[in-house]
N, C-alpha and C positions, 0 to 999 in steps of 0.2 A: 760792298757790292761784289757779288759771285764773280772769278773773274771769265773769261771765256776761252777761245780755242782762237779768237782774232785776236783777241788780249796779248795769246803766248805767242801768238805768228810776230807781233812787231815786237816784244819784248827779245824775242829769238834773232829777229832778221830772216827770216824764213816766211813760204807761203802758207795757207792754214791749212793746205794739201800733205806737207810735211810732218806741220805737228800732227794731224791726226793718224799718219801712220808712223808716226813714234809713241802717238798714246795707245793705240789697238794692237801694237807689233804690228801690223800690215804692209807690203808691199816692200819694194827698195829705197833703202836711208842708210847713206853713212851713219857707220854706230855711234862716232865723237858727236855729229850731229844729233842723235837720237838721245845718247846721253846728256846733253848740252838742254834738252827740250824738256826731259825729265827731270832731270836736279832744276830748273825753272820754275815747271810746273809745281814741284813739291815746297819750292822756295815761298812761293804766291800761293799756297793754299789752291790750285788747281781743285777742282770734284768735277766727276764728267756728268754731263746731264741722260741721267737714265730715262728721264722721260721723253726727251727730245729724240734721243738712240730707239729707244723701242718705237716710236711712232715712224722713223726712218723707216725702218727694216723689218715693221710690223711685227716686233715681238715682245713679250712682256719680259724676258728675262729670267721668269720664272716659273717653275712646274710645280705644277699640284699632288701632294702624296694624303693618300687614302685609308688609311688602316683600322685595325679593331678599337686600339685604348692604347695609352701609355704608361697603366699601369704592370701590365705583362713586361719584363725585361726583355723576352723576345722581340717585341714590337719596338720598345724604348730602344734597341743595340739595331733593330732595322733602319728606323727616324735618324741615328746618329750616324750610319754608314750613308746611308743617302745623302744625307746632305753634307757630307765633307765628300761625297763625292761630286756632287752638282756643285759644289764651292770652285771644287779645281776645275771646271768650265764656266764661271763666272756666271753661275747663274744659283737663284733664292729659292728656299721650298717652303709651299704654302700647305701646312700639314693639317688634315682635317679626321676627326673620329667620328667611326658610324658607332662606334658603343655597341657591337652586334644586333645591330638595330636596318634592316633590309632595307623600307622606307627611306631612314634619314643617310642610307650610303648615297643612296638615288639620289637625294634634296642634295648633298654635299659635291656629288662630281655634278649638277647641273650649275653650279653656285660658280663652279671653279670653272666650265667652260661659258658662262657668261661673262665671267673676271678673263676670257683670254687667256688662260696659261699655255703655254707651249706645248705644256704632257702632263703625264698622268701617271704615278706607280701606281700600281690600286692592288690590297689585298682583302679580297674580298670576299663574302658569304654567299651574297647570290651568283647564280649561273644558270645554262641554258639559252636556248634560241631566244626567246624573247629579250632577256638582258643583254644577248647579244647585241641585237638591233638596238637595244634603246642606245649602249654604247657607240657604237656606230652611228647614231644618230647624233651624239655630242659635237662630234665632227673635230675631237682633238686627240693626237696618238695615244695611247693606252699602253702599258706593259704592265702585266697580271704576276705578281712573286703568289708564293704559296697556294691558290686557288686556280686550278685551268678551269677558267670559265665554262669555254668554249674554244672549238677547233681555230676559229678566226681571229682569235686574239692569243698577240705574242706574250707568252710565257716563260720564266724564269724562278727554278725551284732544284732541292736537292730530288732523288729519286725517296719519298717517302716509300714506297712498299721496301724497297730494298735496304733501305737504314733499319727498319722496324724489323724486318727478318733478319739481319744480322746482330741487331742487339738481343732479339728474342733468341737466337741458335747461340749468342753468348752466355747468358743465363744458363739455355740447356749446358753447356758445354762445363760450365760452375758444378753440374751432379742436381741441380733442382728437379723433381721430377712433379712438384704440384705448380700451375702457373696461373697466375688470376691478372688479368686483361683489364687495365681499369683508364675509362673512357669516358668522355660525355657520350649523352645518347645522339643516336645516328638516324634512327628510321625518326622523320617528320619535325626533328628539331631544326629551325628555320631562325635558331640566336645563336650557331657556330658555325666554322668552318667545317663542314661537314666533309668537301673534296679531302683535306688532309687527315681527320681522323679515321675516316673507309679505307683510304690507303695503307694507314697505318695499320686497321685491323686486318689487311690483307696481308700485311708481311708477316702480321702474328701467326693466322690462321696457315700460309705457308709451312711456317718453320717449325707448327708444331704437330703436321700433318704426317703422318707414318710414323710419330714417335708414338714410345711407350709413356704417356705425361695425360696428366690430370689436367685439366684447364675449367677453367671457369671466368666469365666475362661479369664484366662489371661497368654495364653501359647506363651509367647512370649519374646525377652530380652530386645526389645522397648517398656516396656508394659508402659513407663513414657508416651508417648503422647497418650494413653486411658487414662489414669489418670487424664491429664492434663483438657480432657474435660468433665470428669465424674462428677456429681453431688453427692457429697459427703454429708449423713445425718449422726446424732448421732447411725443412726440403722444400718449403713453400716460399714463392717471390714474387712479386708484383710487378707486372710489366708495364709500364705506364704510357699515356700518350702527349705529355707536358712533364717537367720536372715539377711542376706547382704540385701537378695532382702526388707525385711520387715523393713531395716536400712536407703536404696535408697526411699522407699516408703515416710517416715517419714521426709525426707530432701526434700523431693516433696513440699507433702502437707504444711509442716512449712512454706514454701515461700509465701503459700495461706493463712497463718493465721489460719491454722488447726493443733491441737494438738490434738495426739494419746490419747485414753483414754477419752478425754473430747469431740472432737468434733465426732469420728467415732474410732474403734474398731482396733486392730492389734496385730497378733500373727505370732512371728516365729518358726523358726526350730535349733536346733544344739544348743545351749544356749553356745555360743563362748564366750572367756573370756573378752573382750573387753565389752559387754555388765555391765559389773558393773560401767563403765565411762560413760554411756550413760544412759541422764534424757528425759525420765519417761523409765525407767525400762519396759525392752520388756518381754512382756509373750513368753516362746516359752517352745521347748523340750532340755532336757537333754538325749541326746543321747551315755551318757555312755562309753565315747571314754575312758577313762583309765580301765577300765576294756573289751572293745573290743578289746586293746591291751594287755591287762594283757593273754586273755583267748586266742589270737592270737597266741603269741609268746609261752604258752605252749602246743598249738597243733604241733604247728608247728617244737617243739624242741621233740617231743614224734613220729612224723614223722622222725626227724633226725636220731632220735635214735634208730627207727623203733620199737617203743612201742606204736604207734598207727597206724593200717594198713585200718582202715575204711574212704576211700577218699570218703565216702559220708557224713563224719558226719558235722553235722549243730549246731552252739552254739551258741543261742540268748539271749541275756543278756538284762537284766531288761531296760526301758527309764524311764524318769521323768518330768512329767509336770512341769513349773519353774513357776509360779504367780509371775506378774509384773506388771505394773499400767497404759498398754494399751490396756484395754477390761474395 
């Protein structure tokens, strides 16, 4: 039989007022006391009752995260910052995939505020006033990483236009003078994050505006058969908007007897951990994912706790150009 918290009070000599702020850290307790409680409890197999806790204090313990898939490394390095960050507040994450799938994001944050969770990361595909509201209708806090929804819901992301125009004006800065832009599509595709690849084309179309440079866009998920018949020089480089697409690029041209770096130019995006296996070393961005988690998860618990009431605030946390040995 489980023991309980009246168990440890006579085992202890103590009221059950004390153990339970030696098992919460709570309140004032001689420490020999509180340690005396503790090596007890650990001695007797002590477990606290999470379900009895959460029904006190009306909380589940645990927050809901959102995201595309976990087959992207980007998303799989987001899922593991989250939750070793919500670990060190004692709380579990209940991780759900829309699969770029609109609908089933919808089905999946309804599911999770029926289940009660506390909050909600969510990165997500839709936005606009009506997702707005329907968000706002869940009736449980919300913080948006990579997607601004909308003005009313708090946001945490690096500044995509400005990472993408500094790795594009890097490229330029390498002597490339042909640039090809390669993207999923943008106008009407409603299976991607569309907020971050727009932005992205922004920083491009920035950086290669008043230059002397060729450019060519490549908004598309077939973009391997332009590739296939592209005439590819040492002045030519591929700017990308994922390191996958700039990974798929590289296993292209290899077939052709082109290497990145020596025969033509390549930069990506998200600097995914996987990259440290792959020769020649991809230039791309570090976009900061354990701290877009780190700063997520404390808006989002300051919303919980209702010490943060400004559902417009925005936290953009620093990116980092990665130097690598295909430029």
């Amino acid at each position: 039989m489980a023991i309980t918290t009246n168990d440890l009070a006579k085992l202890c000599g103590v009221s059950r007022t004390t153990v339970v702020r030696a098992l919460n850290n709570t309140g004032r307790i001689n420490d020999a006391t509180k340690q005396m409680i503790l090596k007890t409890a650990k001695e007797n197999g002590y477990k606290p009752d999470l379900l009895a806790r959460s029904l006190a204090k009306g909380k589940t313990y645990t927050i809901g995260m959102v995201v595309l898939d976990s087959k992207n490394r980007y998303f799989a390095q987001m899922i593991s910052a989250v939750s070793a960050e919500a670990e060190k507040l004692g709380y579990g994450v209940n991780i759900n995939l829309h699969n770029n799938n609109p609908k089933k994001e919808m089905d999946k944050l309804k599911r999770m505020a029926a289940y009660k969770m506390d909050g909600i990361i969510l990165s997500s595909i839709n936005e606009g006033e009506e997702y707005r509201k329907f968000l706002e209708e869940l009736g449980v806090p919300i913080v948006s990483v990579d997607n601004m929804i909308a003005e009313d819901i708090p946001f945490v992301d690096i500044s995509q236009r400005k990472a993408m125009r500094a790795a594009t004006e890097r490229v330029l800065e390498a002597g490339y003078t042909r640039l090809v832009f390669v993207c999923p599509p943008i106008e009407g595709n409603r299976d991607e994050n569309i907020y971050v690849h727009k932005k992205r084309l922004e920083g491009f179309e920035q950086a290669v505006a008043k230059r002397k440079v060729e450019t060519t866009l490549l908004l598309d998920w077939d973009f391997g058969k332009a590739i296939e018949t592209m005439e590819i020089t040492n002045k030519t480089a591929f700017v990308c908007t994922s390191d996958e697409l700039a990974l798929d690029i590289m296993m292209q041209l290899r077939s052709r007897g082109l290497e990145a770096g020596r025969d033509y130019g390549l930069h990506g995006f998200d600097d995914i951990d996987t990259l440290q296996y792959i020769s020649p070393r991809l230039n791309s961005v570090n976009n900061n994912v354990e701290m877009v988690a780190k700063e997520a998860i404390q808006l989002l618990f300051q919303l919980i706790e209702e010490k943060e009431t400004d559902k417009r605030k925005r936290i953009i946390v620093p990116y980092e150009l990665v130097d690598g040995d295909t430029l």
